[in-house]
C-alpha positions as CSV (number, residue, x, y, z in Angstrom):
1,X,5.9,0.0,4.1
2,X,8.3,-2.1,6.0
3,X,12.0,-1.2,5.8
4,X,13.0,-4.7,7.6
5,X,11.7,-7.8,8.7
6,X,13.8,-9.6,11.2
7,X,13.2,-13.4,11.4
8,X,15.8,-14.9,13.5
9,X,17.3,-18.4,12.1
10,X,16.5,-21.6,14.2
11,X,17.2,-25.4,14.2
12,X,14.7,-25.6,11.3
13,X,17.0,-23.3,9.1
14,X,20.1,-25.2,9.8
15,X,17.9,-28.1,8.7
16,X,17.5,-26.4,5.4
17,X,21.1,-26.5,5.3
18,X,21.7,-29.6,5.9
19,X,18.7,-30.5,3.4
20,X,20.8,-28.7,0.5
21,X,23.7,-30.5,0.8
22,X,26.2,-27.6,2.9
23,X,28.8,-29.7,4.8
24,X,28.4,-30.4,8.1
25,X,31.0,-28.0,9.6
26,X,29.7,-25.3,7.4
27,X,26.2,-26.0,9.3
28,X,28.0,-26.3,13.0
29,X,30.3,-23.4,12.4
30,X,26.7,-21.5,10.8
31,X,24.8,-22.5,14.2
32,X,28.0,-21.7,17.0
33,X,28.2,-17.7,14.7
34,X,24.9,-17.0,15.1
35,X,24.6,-18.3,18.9
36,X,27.6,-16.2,20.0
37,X,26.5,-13.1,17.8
38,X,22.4,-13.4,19.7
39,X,20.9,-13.7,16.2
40,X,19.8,-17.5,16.7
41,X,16.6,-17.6,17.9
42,X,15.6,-19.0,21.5
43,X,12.1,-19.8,21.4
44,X,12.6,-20.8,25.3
45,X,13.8,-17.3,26.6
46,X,11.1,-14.4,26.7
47,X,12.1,-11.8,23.9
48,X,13.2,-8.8,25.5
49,X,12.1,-5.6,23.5
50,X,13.8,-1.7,23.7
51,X,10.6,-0.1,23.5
52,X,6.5,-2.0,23.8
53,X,4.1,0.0,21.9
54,X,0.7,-0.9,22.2
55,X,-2.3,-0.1,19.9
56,X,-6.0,-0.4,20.8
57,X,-7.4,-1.2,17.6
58,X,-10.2,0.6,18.5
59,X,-8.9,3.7,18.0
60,X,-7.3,2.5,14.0
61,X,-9.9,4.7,11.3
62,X,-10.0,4.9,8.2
63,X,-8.1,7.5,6.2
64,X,-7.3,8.9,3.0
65,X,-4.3,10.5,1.6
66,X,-4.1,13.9,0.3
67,X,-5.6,16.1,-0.6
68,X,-1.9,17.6,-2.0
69,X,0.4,15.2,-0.3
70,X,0.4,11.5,0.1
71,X,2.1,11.3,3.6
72,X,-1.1,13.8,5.0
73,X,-3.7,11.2,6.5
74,X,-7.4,12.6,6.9
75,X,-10.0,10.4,8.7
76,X,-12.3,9.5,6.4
77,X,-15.2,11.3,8.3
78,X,-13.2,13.9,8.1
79,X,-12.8,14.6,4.9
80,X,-15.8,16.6,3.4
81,X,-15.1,19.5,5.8
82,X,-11.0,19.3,5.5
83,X,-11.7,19.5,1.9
84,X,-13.8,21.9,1.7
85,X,-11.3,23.7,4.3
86,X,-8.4,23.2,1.8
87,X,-10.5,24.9,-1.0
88,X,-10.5,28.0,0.5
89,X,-7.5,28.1,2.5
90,X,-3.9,30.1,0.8
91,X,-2.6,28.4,-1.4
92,X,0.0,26.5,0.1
93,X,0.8,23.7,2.7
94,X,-2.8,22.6,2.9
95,X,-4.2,25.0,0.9
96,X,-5.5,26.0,-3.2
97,X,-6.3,29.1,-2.2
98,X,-9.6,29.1,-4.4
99,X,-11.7,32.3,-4.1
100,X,-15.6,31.3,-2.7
101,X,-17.0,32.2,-5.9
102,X,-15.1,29.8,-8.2
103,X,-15.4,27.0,-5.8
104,X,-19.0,25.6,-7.7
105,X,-17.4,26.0,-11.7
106,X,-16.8,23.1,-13.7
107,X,-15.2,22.4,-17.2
108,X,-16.3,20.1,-19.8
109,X,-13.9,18.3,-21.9
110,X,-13.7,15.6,-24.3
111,X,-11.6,12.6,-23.7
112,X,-11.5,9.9,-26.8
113,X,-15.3,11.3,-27.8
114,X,-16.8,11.1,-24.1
115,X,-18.2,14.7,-23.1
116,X,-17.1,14.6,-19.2
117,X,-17.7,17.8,-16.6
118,X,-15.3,17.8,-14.5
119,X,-15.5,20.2,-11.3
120,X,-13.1,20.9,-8.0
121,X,-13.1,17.4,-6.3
122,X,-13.6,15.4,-9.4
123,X,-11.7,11.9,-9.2
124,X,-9.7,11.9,-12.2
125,X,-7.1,8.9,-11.1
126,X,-8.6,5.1,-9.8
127,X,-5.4,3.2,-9.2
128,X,-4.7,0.1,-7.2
129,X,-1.2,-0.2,-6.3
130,X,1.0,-2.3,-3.9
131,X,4.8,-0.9,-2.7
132,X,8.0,-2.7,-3.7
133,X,8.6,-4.1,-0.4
134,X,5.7,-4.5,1.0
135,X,3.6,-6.2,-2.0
136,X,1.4,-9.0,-1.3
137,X,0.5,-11.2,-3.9
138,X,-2.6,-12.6,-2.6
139,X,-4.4,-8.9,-2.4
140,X,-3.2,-7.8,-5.8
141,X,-4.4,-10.8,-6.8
142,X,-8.1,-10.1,-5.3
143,X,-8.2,-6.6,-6.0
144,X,-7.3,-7.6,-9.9
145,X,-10.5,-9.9,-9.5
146,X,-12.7,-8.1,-8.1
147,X,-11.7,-4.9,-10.7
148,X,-12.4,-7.5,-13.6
149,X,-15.7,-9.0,-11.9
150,X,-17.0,-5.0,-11.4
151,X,-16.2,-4.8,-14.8
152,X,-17.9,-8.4,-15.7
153,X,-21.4,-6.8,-14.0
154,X,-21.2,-3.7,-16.5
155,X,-18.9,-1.0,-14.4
156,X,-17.6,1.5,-16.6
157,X,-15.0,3.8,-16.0
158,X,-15.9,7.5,-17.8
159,X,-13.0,8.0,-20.1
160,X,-11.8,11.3,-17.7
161,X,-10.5,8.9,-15.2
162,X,-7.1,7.4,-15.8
163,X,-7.2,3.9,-13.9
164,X,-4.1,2.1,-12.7
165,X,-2.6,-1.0,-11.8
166,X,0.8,-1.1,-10.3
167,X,2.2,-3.9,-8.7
168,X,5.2,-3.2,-6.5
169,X,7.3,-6.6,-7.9
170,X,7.6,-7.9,-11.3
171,X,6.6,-11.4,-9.6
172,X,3.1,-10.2,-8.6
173,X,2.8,-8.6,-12.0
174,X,3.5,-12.2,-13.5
175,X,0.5,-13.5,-11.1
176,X,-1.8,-11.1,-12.4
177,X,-0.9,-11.7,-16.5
178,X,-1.3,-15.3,-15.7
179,X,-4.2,-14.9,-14.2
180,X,-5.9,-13.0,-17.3
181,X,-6.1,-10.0,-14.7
């Protein structure tokens, strides 16, 4: 997520000021600090920038996180053969270490009275989940519906998968228990 957001004050801002009842030499001596210190922003004068990245969005895939650690991206397409890489590699950095002839076994267990066979690979956690910074209403807010809608049309999740929703701000949280989400 984003550590900072810049976004510079203007004429409009001092507006604001004026609009909420600061005194008028608060607002001047507001506008003439953040002038001198360049934080005011000139929508005149061409930004000038340390560094330009550019990004063909061409080249932007899908990925998924994991297998071990979340900060490990693997393209989407990618992922059958990395995981089936990771199975086998040492256990370690990107590795279980799993000898060839375990790799097909399975377990069956019993979660609240639902036999379930679970085997390397299964997907035991479903979670939607936003960051604290970074948490946009608006798509918690449609992933909430479209989780109850699924749900609406008969989806069921098999009792050996723990779901999750976790909203990165108390706020959003409030939007979805008003919502009935």
């Amino acid at each position: 997520g984003a550590t900072m957001g810049f976004f510079p004050p203007d004429e409009l801002s001092m507006q604001y000021l004026e609009q909420t009842g600061r005194p008028a030499g608060h607002v001047a001596l507001t506008r003439q600090y953040l002038q001198q210190q360049l934080l005011w922003a000139d929508y005149d004068a061409a930004p000038e920038f340390s560094d330009v990245v550019e990004l063909d969005l061409a080249s932007v895939v899908p990925c998924v996180a994991g297998p071990k650690r979340p900060h490990d991206l693997v393209p989407l397409k990618e992922m059958k053969k990395d995981w089936e890489a990771c199975m086998s590699s040492p256990q370690g950095f990107k590795g279980f270490g799993v000898p060839d002839e375990k790799q097909g076994s399975s377990a069956t267990i019993t979660v609240n009275g639902e036999s379930c066979d679970l085997t390397h690979g299964s997907v035991v956690i479903a979670s939607i989940t936003s960051c604290t910074n970074t948490s946009n209403p608006s798509v918690m807010m449609a992933a909430g519906l479209v989780a109850k809608r699924a749900v609406e049309l008969g989806l069921k999740v098999p009792e050996s998968i723990k779901t999750s929703l976790a909203p990165g701000s108390q706020v959003v949280s409030g939007y979805l228990k008003d919502a009935g989400l």
